[in-house]
C-alpha angles and dihedrals in degrees: 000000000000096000087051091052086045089050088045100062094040091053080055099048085045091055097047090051093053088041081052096044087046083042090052096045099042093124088048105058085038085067098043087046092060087039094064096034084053089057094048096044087050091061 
C-alpha cells in the first residue's frame, strides 16, 4: 500500500511539471502549430 501511495505522488509531481514545461512553452507549440497547419492548408 505504501508503494502505491509513494507512485501516486510522484505521478503527481511528474503532471504539474509537464503542465509547467507546456506552461512555459506555450509560445512555442503555438508557432510550430501554425507551422504545421500552414503546411496542410498549402496542399
Amino acid at each position: 500500500m505504501e508503494l502505491f501511495l509513494i507512485l501516486k505522488i510522484l505521478f503527481i509531481i511528474g503532471v504539474v511539471i509537464a503542465l509547467y514545461a507546456i506552461a512555459r512553452n506555450l509560445d512555442i507549440i503555438k508557432i510550430i502549430l501554425i507551422y504545421w497547419k500552414d503546411l496542410i492548408l498549402r496542399k
